[in-house]
C-alpha positions in Angstrom: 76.2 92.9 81.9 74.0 91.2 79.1 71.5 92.9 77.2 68.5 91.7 74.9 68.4 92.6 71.3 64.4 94.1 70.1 62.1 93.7 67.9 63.4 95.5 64.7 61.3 98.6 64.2 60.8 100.1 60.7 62.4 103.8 60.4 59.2 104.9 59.1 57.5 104.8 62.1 59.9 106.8 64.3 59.6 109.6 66.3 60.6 113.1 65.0 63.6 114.6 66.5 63.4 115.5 69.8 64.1 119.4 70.8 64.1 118.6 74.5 65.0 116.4 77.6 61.5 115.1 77.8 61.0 114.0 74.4 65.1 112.6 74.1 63.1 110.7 77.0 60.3 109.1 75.3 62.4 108.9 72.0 63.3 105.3 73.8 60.1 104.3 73.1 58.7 102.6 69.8 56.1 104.3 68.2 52.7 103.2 66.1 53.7 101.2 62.9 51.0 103.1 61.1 52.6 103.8 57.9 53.4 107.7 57.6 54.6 108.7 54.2 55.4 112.5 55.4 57.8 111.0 58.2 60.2 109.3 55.8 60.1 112.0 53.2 60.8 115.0 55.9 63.9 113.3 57.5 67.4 113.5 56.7 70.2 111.3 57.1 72.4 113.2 59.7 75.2 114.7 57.9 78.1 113.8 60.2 77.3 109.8 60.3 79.4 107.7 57.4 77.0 104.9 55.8 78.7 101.6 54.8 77.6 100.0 51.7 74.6 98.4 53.1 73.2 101.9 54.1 74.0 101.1 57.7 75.3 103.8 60.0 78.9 103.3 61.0 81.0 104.5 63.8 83.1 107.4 63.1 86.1 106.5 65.1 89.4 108.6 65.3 92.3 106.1 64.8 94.1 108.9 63.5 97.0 110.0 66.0 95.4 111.2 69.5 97.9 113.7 70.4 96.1 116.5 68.6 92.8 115.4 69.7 94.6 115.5 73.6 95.0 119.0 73.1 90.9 119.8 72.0 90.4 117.9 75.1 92.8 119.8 77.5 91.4 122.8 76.5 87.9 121.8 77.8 89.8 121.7 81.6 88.5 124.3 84.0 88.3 122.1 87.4 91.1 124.8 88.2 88.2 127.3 87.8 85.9 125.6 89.6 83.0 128.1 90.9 82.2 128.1 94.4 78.9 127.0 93.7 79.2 124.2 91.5 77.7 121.1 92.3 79.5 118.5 94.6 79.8 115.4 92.9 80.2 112.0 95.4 82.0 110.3 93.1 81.8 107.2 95.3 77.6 106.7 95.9 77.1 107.3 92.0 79.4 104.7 91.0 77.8 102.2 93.4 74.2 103.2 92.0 75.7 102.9 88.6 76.9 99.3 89.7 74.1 98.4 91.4 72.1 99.5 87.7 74.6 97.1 86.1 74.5 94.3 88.1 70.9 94.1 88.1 70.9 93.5 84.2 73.3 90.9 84.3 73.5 88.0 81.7 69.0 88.3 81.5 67.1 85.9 79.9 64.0 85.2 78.6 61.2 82.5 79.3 57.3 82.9 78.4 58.1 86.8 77.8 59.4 86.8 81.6 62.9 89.1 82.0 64.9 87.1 84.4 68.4 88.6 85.6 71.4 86.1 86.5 69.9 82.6 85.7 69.8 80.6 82.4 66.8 79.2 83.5 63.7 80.2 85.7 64.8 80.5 89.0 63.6 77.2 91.0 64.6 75.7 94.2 68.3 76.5 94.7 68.2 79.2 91.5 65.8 80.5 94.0 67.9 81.0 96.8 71.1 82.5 94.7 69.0 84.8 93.3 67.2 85.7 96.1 71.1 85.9 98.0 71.6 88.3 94.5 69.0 90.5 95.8 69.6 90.7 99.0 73.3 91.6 98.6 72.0 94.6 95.8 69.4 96.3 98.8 71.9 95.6 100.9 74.3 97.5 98.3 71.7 100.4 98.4 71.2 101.0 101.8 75.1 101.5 102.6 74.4 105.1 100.4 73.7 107.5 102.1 70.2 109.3 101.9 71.9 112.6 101.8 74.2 113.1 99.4 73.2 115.0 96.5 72.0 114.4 93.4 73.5 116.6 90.5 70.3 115.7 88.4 70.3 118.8 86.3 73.5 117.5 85.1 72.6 114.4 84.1 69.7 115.5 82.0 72.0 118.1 80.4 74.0 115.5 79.6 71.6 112.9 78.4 70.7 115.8 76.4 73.7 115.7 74.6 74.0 112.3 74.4 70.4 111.2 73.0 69.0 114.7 71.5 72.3 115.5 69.1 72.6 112.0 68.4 69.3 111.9 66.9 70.0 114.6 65.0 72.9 113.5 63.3 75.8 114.7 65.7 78.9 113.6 65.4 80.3 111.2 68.1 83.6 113.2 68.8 81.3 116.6 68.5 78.9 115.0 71.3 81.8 114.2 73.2 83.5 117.6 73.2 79.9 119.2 73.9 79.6 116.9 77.2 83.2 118.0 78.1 82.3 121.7 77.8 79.2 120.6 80.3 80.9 118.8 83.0 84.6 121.7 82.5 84.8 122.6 86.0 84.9 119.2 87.2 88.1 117.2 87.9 88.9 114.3 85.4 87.2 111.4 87.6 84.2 113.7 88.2 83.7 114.1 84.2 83.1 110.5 83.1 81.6 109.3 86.4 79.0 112.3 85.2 78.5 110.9 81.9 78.4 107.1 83.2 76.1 108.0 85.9 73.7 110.1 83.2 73.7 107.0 80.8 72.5 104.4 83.2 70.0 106.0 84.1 68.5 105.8 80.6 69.8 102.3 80.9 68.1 101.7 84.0 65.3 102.5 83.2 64.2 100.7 79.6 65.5 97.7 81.9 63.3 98.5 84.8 60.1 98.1 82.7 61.6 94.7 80.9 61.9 93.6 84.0 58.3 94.0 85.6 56.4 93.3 82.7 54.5 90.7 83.4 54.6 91.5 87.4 53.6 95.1 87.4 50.7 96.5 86.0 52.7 99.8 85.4 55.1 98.3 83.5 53.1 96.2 81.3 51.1 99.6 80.5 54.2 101.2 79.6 56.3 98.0 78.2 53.3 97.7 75.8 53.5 101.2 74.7 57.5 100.3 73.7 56.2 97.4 72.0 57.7 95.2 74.2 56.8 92.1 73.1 58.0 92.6 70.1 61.1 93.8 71.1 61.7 90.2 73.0 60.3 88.0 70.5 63.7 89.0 68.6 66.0 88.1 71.7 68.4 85.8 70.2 68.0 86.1 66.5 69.6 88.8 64.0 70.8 91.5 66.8 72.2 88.9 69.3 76.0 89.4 68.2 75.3 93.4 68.4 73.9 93.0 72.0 77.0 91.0 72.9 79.0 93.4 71.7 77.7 96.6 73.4 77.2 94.4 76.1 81.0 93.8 76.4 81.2 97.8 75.7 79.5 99.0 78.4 81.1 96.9 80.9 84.4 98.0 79.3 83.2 101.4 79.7 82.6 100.8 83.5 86.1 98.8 84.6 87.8 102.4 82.8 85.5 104.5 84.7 86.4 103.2 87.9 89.8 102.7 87.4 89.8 106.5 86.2 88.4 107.1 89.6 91.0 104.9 91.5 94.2 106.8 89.8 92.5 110.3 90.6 92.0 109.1 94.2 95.4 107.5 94.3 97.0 110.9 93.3 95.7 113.0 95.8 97.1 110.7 98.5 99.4 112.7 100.8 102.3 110.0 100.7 102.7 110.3 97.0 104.8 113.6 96.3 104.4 115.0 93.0 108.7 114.0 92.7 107.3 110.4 92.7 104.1 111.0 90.8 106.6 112.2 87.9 108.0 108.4 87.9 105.2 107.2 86.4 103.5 109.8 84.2 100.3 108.9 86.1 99.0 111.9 84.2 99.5 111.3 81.0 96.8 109.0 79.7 93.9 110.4 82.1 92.5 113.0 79.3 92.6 110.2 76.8 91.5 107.8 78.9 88.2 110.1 79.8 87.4 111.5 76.0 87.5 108.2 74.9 85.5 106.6 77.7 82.5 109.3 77.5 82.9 108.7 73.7 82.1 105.4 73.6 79.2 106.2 76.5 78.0 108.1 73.5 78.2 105.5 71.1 76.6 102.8 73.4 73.5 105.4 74.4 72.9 105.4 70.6 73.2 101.7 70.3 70.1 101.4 72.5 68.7 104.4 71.2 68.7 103.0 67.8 67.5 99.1 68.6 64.4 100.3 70.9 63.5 103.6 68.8 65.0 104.4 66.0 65.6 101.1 64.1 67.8 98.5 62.6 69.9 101.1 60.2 70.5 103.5 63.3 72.5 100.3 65.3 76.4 99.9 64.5 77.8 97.1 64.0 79.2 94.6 66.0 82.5 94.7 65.0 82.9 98.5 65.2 81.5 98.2 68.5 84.1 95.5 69.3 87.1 98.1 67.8 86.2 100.6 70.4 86.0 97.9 73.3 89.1 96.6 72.3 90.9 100.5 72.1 89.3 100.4 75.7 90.5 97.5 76.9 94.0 99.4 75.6 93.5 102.1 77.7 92.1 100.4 80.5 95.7 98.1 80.7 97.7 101.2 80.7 96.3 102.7 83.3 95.8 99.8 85.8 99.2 99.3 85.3 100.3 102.6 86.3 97.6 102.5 88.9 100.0 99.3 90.0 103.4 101.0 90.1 101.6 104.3 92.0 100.4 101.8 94.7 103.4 100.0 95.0 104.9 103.7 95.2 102.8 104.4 98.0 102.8 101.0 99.7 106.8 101.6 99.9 105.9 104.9 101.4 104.0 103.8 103.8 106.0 100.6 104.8 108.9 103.1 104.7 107.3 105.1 108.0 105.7 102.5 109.4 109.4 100.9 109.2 110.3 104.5 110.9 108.2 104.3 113.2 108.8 100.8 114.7 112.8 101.7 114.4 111.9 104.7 117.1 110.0 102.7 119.4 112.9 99.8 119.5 116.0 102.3 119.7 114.5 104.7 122.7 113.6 104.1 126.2 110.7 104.0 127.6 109.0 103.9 131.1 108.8 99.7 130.4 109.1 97.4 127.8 105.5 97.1 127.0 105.1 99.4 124.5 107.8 97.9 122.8 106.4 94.3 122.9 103.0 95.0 121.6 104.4 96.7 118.4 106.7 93.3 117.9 103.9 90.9 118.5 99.8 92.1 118.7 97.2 90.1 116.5 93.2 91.5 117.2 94.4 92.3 120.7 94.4 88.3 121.5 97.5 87.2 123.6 100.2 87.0 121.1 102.6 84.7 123.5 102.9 81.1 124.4 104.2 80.1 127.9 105.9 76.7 127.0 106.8 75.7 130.3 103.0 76.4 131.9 101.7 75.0 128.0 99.2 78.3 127.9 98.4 81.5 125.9 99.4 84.5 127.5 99.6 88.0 126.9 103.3 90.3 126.6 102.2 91.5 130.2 103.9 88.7 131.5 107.4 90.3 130.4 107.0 93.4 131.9 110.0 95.1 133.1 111.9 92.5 132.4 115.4 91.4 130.2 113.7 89.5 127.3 115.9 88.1 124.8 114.3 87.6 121.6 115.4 84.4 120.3 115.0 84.8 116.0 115.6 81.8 113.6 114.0 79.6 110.7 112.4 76.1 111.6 116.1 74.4 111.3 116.7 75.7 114.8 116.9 72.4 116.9 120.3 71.2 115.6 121.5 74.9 115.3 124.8 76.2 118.2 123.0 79.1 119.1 119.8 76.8 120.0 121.8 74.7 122.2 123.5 77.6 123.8 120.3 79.6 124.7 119.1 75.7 126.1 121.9 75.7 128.3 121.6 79.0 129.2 117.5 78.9 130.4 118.4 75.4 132.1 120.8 77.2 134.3 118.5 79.7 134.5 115.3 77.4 135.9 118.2 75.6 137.7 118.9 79.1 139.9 116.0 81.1 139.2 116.4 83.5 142.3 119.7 85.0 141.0 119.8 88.0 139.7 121.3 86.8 136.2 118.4 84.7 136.0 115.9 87.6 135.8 115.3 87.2 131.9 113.2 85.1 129.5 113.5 84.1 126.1 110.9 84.6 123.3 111.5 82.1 119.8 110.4 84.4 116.9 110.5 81.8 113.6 110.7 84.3 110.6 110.2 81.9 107.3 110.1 83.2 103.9 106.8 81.2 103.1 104.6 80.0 105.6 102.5 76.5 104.8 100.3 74.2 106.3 103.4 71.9 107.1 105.4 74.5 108.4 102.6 75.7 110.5 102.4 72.0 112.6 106.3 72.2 112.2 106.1 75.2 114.4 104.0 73.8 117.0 105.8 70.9 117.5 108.5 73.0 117.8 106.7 75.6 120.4 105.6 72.7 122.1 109.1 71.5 122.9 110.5 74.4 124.2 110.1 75.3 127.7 110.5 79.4 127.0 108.3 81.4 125.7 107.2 81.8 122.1 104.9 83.3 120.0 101.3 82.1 120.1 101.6 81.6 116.0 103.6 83.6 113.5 101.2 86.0 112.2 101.6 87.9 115.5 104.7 89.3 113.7 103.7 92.2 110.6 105.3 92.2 107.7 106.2 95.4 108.6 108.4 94.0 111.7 109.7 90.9 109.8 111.2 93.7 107.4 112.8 95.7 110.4 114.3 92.1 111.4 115.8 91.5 107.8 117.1 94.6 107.3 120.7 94.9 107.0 121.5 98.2 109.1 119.2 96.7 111.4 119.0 93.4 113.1 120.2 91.7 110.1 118.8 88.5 109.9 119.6 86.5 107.0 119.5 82.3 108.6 121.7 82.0 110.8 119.7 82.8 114.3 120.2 85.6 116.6 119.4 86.4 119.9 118.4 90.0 120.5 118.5 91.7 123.4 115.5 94.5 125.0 116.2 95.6 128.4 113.2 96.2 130.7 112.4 99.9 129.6 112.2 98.3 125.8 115.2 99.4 124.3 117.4 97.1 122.2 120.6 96.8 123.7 122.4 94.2 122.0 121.6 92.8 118.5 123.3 89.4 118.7 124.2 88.6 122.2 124.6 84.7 121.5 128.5 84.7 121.5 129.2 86.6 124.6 126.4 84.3 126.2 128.8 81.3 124.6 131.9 83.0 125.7 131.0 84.3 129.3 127.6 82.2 130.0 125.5 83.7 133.0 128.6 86.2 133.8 127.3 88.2 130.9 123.8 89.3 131.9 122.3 91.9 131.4 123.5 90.8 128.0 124.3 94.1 127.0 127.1 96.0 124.2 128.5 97.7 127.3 128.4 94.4 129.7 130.3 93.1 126.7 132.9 95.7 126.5 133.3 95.7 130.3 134.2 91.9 130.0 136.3 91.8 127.6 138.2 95.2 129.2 138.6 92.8 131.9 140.4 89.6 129.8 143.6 89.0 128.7 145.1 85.8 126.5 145.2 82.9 129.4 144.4 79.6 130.0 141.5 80.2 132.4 139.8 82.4 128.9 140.4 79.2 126.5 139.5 76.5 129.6 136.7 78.8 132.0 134.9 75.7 132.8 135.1 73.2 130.3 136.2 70.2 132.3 136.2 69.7 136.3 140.0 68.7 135.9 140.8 72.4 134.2 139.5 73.8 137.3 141.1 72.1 139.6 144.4 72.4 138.0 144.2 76.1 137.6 143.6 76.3 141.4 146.2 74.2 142.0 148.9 76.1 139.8 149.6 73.8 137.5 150.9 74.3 134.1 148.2 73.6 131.3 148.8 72.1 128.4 146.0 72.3 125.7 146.5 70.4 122.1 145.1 69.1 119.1 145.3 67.9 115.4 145.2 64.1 114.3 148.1 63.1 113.5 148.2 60.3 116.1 151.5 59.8 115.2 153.1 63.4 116.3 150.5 63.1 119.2 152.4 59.9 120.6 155.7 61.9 120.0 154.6 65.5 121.5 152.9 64.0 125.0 156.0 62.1 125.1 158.4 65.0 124.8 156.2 67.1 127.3 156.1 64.9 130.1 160.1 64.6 130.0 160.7 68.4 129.9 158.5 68.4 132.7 159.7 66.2 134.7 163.2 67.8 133.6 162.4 71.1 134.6 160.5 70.4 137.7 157.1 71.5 137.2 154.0 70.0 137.4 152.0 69.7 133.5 148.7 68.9 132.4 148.0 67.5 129.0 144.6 67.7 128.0 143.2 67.2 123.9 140.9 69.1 122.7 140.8 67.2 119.1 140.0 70.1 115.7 137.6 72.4 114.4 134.9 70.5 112.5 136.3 67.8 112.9 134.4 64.3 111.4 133.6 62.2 114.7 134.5 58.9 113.6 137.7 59.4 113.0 138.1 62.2 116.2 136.7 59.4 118.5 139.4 57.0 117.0 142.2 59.2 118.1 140.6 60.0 121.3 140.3 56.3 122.6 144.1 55.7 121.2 144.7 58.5 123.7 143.0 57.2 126.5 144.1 53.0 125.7 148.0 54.4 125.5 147.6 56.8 128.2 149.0 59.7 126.2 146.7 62.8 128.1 143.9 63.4 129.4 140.9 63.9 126.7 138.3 66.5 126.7 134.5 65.1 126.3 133.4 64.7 122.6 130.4 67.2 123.3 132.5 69.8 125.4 135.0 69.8 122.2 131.9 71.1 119.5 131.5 73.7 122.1 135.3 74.4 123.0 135.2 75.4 119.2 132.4 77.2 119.1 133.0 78.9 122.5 136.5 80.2 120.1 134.8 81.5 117.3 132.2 83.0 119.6 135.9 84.8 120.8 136.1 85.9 117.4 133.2 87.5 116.6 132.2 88.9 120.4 136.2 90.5 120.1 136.4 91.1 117.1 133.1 93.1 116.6 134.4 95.2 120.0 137.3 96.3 118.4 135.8 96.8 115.5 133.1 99.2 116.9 135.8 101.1 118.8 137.3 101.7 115.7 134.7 102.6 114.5 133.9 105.6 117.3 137.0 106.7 116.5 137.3 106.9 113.0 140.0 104.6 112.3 138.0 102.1 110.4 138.1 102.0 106.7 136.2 99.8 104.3 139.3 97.8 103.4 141.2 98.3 107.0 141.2 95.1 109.3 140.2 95.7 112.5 142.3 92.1 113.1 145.7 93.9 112.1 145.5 96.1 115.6 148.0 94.9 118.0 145.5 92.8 119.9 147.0 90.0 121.9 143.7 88.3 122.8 142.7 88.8 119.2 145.4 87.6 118.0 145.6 84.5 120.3 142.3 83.6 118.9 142.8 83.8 115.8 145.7 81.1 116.3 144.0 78.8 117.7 141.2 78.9 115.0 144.4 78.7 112.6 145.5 75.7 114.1 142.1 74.0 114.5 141.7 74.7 110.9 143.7 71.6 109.8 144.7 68.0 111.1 148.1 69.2 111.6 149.2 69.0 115.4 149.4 72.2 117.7 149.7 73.1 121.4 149.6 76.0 123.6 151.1 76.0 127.2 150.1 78.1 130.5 149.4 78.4 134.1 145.7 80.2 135.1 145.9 84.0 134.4 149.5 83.4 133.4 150.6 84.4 129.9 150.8 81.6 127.2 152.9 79.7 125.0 151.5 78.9 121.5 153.0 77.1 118.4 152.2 74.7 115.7 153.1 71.1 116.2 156.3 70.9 114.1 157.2 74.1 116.2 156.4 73.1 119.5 157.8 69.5 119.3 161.1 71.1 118.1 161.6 73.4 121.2 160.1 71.0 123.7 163.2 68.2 121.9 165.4 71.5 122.0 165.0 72.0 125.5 168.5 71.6 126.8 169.4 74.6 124.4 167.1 76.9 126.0 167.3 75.6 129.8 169.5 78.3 131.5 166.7 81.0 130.0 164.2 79.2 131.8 165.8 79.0 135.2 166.2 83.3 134.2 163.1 84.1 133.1 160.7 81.4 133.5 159.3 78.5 131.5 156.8 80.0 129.7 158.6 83.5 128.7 161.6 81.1 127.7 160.1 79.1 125.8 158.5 81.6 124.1 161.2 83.4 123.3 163.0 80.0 121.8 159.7 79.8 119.8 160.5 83.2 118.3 163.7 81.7 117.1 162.7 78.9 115.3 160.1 80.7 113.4 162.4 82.7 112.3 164.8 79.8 111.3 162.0 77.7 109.6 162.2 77.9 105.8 158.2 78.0 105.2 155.2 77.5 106.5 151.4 77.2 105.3 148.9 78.4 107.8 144.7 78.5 107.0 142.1 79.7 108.9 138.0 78.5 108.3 135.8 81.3 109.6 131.7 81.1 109.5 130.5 82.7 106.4 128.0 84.6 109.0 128.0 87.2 111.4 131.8 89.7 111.5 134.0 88.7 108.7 137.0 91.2 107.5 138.0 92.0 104.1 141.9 91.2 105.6 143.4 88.6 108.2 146.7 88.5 109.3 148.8 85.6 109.6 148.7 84.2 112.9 152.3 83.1 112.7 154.4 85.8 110.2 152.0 88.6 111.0 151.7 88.9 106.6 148.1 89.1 105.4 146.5 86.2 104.6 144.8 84.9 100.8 140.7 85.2 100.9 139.0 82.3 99.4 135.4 80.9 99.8 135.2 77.5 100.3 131.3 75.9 100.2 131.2 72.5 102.3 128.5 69.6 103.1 129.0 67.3 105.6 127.0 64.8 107.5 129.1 63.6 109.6 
């Protein structure tokens, strides 16, 4: 808000001191120049104003210590008294008149005696249009108040009163301020200086108002001329322009503190901020201050104008007081906008905290169908918040009614991710049979990025596009709200690494991560759920058919068949040629019939896997699993791990058993502890083999072990025509790890998803060393 410095007007020409509203009212106006001798001899220099050494009257600020003056000021409080009767005060349509008063008297300017607000020049053409748009949006402004709220009018002219009666006759500034506070006691803290705002721009207002229509309005030039007008403008930009900037720049301070008064008052009366939270931020504290020194320097700015278009040069105050007071403002203002900040965030958590309730208690209960369920997930301004990407079309959650959906969640990295290519084999199977009943599901990929851009945006439909399931239409469909359920840790838990969560067709969640019993038992696990799992793996036992299931056509057939299985790895070629070597004789020596078959290493680097792999195969050594079915035979084991693990873990758990530092892996698990061999063994290039028929139990060993009793057989011959080949071998096994002077055994586990604080050794039983170990490879 700009206003225009006057015409100086001599002292001796001024008014005498108005003793009502009505003449405080005309006191804005400049009287005849007419010398009057009697006029300056009968007044006084008010006795509470300080005069600087040019005779100028200066501003009596207190920069003394304000915590005495906060107590004067608390004792003008009675909004806890507050009469029945007292005047309601809209706090919201008198600050929008107020802004409308403001903004209509922004940055003016002068041409050929012609007021014209918001343009440097006069409006032609396009300056035409934005200030006709400027107009437009101010009726527009003024039409959105309502017609009935009322008025406390005999308020503001008590107050301007106050504020331009006293002043003229030689009130203090802090005394004016205390008197208005006495005026406006029963009012709450926001009402008070939206009172004395509202009073002063309506004084404001209206000296502007006739500026304005002067040369347009007959009215206005009848009463502009009788202010001397003309001669007020012909001093626009001369002596009093840095004096206008500055009270300019005070009464918009004065404003932005007003409101932001108003915003902490409305802010504390909302019901999610409980006065145990309020107390975090002494939100009350700097409210009185904030308020006596807001109406204070309304005072100060209403004698500003008082003095420039009535009362004279002497009675204006200089600039650079004026610019003290802003700046205290400007203080004030920053400390409570930041504690307006905190008390939102405060609230914001509050409300993110229930609506976080809210959502949890829709996703953990039943309902009648899964609808409900779905439209709190995904919903954006009721359009259909899904993508069918095998039809190619936008459609709504409807089409998932009643049915298993598996929410598929991961970042835009997902193409090369296991789980990916799990859940792809899984829906191929699935569109392959779709009339069985453990095809009656559908997939939904929910990408959850920290920081959605334009690139990630076509990133994620050329990913939508490729994907046959569904998907959501784009990612706003998901709230913040729900992105926060998804990430939270006692919750679904989603760091990177993807999940695939399971609802079941009344909307409940009934599995948070189902991809590793989906990798371990593949369609045999539908409905996908934390008891299906349990009921499977109740079922298991360590055997070949667990570790082979249907890997390979040849596994199959030789488990139907009876045949002993014999599954290796490592890549040592050099212990391979010497191992498939020693098997086939004690085969052959003991009469049964053996299948070799290699199933290479854990992250293993393909070049030099597919080296071994076609020595195998030119030598003849054993039959060699696919390169692509050994990634997933390793993945299918640590999918073991964590689907087993996290079983045990949760019975523990029901039970009590479980402490922070206990391992759920030091149970006497066979199954788990069979896995956790295998992922021993895969964890180095050192050889190993295990040894079975179907549902049979198993032989295991690492190579140096199990090429020692296989060359050993002769010593352990007679206890395999007694007890069997596998039970004597492994009770020669037993032997020799008890006769072998030392051995080093590691084991690489997936930073994500279950991982215990302790591991035993899958060969001693002793608990194993923890270390983190960060690798890259591109191989």
């Amino acid at each position: 808000m700009a206003y225009l410095p006057q015409n100086q007007v001599n002292f001796q020409n001024s008014a005498p001191v108005p003793q009502n509203t009505y003449e405080a009212q005309n006191a804005l106006v400049p009287q005849n120049k007419a010398p009057s001798s009697l006029r300056r001899d009968n007044y006084r220099k008010p006795p509470y104003q300080q005069l600087g050494r040019d005779g100028r009257r200066q501003l009596s600020t207190l920069t003394s210590d304000d915590s005495g003056l906060i107590t004067q000021v608390m004792d003008t409080d009675r909004s806890h008294d507050r009469p029945y009767d007292a005047t309601p005060v809209s706090l919201k349509h008198i600050l929008q008149a107020v802004d409308v008063i403001f903004s209509r008297v922004t940055k003016p300017d002068v041409h050929a005696n012609l007021l014209v607000p918001g343009s440097a020049v006069v409006p032609t053409g396009a300056h035409t249009e934005a200030l006709e748009h400027h107009e437009k949006a101010l009726l527009a402004s003024l039409s959105s108040l309502h017609d009935n709220y009322e008025i406390p009018v005999s308020l503001f002219n008590a107050i301007s009163c106050e504020i331009f009666c006293k002043w003229m006759s030689g009130e203090d500034a802090n005394k004016t301020t205390m008197d208005i506070l006495h005026i406006v006691q029963n009012y709450d803290w926001d009402e008070k200086v939206v009172l004395a705002l509202g009073a002063f721009s309506v004084k404001d207002g209206e000296f502007w108002l006739v500026a304005q229509l002067y040369n347009t309005n007959v009215l206005a030039k009848a009463v502009g001329t009788l202010r001397q007008l003309p001669e007020i403008l012909e001093r626009t930009n001369t002596v009093l322009k840095s004096k206008f900037d500055a009270y300019n720049n005070l009464v918009n301070t004065v404003f932005k503190v007003t409101k932001c008064i108003v915003q902490l008052q409305e802010v504390r009366r909302d019901p999610h901020l409980t006065p145990e939270l309020e107390s975090t931020t002494s939100s009350t504290a700097h409210i009185p201050t904030a308020v006596y020194w807001t109406i204070r320097s309304i005072v100060i700015a209403a004698s500003q104008l008082l003095g420039i278009t009535g009362m004279g040069p002497d009675h204006v105050t200089e600039a650079w007081e004026l610019s003290s007071l802003s700046h205290k403002l400007e203080n004030i203002h920053s400390h409570l906008q930041e504690t307006l900040n905190r008390l939102y965030d405060i609230i914001q958590r509050k409300k993110d905290d229930e609506a976080l309730a809210a959502i949890a208690y829709i996703l953990e209960t039943p309902h009648i169908d899964n609808t409900k369920t779905l439209r709190v997930l995904f919903y954006k301004d009721d359009q259909p918040a899904l993508y069918d990407g095998y039809n190619k079309r936008r459609v709504d959650v409807d089409v998932l009614k009643r049915k298993v959906v598996i929410l598929f969640l991961s970042d835009l990295n997902v193409a090369q991710e296991n789980e990916y290519m799990i859940a792809d084999q899984m829906y191929s199977e699935k569109r392959q049979f779709p009339t069985r009943p453990e095809s009656q599901y559908e997939i939904v990929w929910v990408p959850i990025e920290d920081n959605w851009t334009e690139a990630k945006y076509q990133q994620f439909e050329t990913l939508r596009n490729g994907m046959e399931w569904y998907s959501v239409y784009h990612p706003s469909v998901v709230s913040p709200t729900v992105i926060r359920y998804i990430r939270k840790q006692d919750k679904w838990n989603f760091v990177k690494k993807p999940l695939l969560v399971v609802m079941d067709p009344q909307g409940k969640i009934v599995h948070t991560n189902a991809v590793h019993m989906m990798c371990v038992f593949g369609s045999a696990a539908y409905p996908f759920t934390n008891n299906r799992e349990k009921l499977l793996w109740e079922e298991e036992k360590w055997r070949i058919e667990l570790l082979a299931d249907s890997l390979d056509q040849n596994l199959v057939t030789w488990i139907h068949e009876g045949k002993y299985i014999c599954l290796y790895g490592g890549e040592d070629i050099t212990w391979i040629r010497e191992f498939t070597r020693a098997a086939k004789s004690v085969a052959l020596e003991a009469g049964i019939q053996l299948e070799l078959l290699y199933v290479g290493k854990s992250k293993a680097k393909e070049q030099k896997l597919k080296s071994i792999m076609r020595m195998i195969e030119e030598e003849k050594l054993s039959h060699v699993l696919h390169w692509n079915l050994i990634w997933f035979f390793w993945i299918r084991l640590e999918s073991m791990w964590q689907s087993k693990g996290q079983q045990l873990k949760n019975e523990l758990l029901s039970s009590s058993q479980l402490s922070t530092t206990d391992s759920f892996s030091l149970r006497n698990d066979p199954v788990l502890k069979g896995i956790i061999s295998l992922l021993s063994f895969g964890s180095t290039e050192r050889g190993w083999a295990v040894i079975g028929t179907g549902s049979a139990d198993m032989s295991k060993a690492n190579g140096e072990h199990m090429l020692r009793s296989l060359k050993e057989y002769s010593a352990w011959e007679l206890k395999r025509r007694e007890l069997g080949f596998t039970p004597a071998l492994n009770d020669y096994l037993a032997g020799v790890y008890k006769s072998a002077p030392h051995h080093c055994t590691s084991l690489m586990l997936p930073a994500t998803g279950l991982m215990p604080e302790t591991v035993a050794c899958a060969e001693c039983g002793r608990l194993m060393e923890r270390y983190t170990m960060f690798r890259c490879c591109t191989d």
